[in-house]
MITOR-35001 format. One record per residue: x, y, z of N, C-alpha, C, CB in turn; residue in three letters. Coordinates in steps of 0.02 Angstrom, whole numbers. Glycine has a CB too. Example, Ala and Ser with C-alpha at 12.3 -4.5 7.8 and 13.67 -1.06 7.14 Angstrom:
((660,-284,390),(615,-225,390),(660,-165,390),(565,-224,452),"Ala"),
((642,-112,354),(684,-53,357),(645,2,394),(704,-30,286),"Ser"),
***
This chain:
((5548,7662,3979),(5555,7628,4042),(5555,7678,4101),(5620,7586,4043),"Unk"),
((5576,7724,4086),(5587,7784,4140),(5542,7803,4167),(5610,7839,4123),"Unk"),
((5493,7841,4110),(5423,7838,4119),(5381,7810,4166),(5404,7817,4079),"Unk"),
((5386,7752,4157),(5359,7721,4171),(5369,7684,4255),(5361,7696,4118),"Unk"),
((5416,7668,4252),(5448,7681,4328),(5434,7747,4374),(5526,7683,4320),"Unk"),
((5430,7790,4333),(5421,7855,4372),(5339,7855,4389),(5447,7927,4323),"Unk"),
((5282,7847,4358),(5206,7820,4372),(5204,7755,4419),(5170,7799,4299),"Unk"),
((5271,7724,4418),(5248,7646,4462),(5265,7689,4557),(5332,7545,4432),"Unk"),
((5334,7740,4530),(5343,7762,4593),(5300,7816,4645),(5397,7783,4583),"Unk"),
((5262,7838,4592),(5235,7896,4597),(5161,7864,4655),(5217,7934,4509),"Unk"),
((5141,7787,4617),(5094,7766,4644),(5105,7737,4710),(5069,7731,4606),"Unk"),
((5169,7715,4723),(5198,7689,4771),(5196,7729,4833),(5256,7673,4752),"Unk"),
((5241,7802,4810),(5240,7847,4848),(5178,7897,4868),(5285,7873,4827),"Unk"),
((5121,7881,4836),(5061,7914,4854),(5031,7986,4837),(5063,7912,4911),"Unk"),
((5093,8003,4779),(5097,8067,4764),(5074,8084,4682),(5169,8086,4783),"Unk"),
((5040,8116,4656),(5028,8129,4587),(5075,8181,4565),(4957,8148,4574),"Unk"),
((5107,8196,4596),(5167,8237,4573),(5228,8217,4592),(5164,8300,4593),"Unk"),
((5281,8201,4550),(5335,8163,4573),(5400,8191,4533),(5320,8084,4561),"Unk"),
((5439,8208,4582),(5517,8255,4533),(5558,8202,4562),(5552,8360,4558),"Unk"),
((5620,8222,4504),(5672,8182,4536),(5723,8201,4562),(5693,8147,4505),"Unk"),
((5688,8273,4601),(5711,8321,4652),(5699,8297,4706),(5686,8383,4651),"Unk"),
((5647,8252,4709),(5619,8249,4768),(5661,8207,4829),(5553,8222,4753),"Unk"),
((5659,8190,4888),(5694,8161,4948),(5654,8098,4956),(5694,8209,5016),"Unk"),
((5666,8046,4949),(5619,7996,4976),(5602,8007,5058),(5653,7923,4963),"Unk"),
((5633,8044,5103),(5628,8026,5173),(5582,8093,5175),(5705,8016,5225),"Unk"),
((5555,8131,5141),(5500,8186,5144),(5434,8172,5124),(5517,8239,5106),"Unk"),
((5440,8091,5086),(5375,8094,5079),(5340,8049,5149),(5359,8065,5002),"Unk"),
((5262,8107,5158),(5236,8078,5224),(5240,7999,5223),(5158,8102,5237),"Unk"),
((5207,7959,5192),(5205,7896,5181),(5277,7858,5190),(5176,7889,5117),"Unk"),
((5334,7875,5184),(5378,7843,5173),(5388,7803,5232),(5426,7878,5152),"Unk"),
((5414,7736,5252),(5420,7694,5306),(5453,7637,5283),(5359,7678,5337),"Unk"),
((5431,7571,5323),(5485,7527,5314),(5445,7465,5248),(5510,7489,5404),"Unk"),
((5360,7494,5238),(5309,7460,5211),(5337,7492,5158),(5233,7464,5232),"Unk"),
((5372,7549,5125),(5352,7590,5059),(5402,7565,5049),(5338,7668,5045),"Unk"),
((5463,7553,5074),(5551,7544,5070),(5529,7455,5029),(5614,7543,5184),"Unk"),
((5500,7416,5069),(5489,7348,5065),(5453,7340,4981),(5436,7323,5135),"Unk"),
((5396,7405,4975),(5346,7393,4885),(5398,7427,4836),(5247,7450,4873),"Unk"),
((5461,7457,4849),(5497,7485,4823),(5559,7441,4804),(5503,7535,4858),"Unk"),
((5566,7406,4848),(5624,7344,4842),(5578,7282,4797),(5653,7308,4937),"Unk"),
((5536,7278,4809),(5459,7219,4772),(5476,7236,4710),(5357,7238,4788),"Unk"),
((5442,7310,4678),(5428,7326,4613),(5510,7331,4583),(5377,7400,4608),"Unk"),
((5570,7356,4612),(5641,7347,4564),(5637,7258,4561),(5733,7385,4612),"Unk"),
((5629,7205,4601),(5665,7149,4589),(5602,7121,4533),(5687,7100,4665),"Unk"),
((5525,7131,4550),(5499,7095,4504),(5477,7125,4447),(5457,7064,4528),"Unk"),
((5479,7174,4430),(5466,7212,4371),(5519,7241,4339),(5424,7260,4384),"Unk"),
((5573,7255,4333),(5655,7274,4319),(5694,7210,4340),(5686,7347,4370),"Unk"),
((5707,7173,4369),(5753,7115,4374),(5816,7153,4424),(5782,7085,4286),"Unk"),
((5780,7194,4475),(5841,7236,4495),(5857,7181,4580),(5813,7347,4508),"Unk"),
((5908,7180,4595),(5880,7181,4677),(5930,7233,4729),(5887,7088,4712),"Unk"),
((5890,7264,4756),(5896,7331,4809),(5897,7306,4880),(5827,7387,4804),"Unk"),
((5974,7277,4888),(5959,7269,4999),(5920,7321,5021),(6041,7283,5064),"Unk"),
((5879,7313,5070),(5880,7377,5104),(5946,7424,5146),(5832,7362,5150),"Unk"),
((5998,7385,5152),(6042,7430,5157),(6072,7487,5099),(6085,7392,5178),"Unk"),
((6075,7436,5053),(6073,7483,4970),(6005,7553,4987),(6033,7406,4877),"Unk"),
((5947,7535,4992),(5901,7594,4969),(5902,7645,5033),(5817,7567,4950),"Unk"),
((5940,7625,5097),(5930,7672,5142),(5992,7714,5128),(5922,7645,5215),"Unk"),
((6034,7695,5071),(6101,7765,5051),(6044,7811,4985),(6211,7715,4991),"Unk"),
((6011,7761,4967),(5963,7809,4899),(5928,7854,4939),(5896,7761,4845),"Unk"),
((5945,7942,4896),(5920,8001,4950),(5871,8027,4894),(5986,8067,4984),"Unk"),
((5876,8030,4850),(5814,8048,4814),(5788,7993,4758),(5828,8117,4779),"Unk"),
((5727,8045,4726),(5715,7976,4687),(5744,7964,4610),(5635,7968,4682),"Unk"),
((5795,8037,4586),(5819,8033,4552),(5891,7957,4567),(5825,8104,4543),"Unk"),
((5892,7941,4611),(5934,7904,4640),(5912,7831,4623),(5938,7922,4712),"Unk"),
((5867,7825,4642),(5836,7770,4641),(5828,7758,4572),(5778,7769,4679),"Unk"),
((5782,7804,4522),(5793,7787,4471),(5824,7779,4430),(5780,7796,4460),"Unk"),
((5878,7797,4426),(5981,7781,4418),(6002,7708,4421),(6036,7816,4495),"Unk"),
((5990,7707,4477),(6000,7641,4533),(5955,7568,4480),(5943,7666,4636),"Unk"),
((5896,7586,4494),(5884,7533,4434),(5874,7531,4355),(5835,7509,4449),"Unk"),
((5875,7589,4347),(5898,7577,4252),(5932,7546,4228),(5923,7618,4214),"Unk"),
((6004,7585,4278),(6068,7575,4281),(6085,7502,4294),(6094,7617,4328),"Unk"),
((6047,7452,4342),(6080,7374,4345),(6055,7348,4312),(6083,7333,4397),"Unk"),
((6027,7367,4236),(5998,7326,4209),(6030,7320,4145),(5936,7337,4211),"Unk"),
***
């Protein structure tokens, strides 16, 4: 599942290289459109749901991917 989340994010975020070092607010692309396909893909593909107040405390993407493993 991890995996695999990590390729859904990777595509999201526009990047073919993706750590879970990384900062979500460093990647160029990031905005209120990437925040919105990011909140999309946890509720309909994981069963997660992410307020956007929830994902604007998520600082990296090791975070995020925590965040929804973890409520599941």
């Amino acid at each position: 599942m991890k995996t695999k989340l990590m390729e859904e994010l990777s595509e999201i975020l526009e990047t073919s290289v993706l750590s879970e070092n990384d900062k979500l607010a460093d990647f160029e692309c990031w905005d209120s459109l990437t925040a919105l396909s990011i909140i999309a893909l946890a509720s309909e593909n994981y069963s997660v749901i992410i307020s956007n107040s929830d994902l604007s405390k998520i600082n990296t993407v090791k975070d995020l991917v925590e965040t929804i493993t973890n409520s599941k």
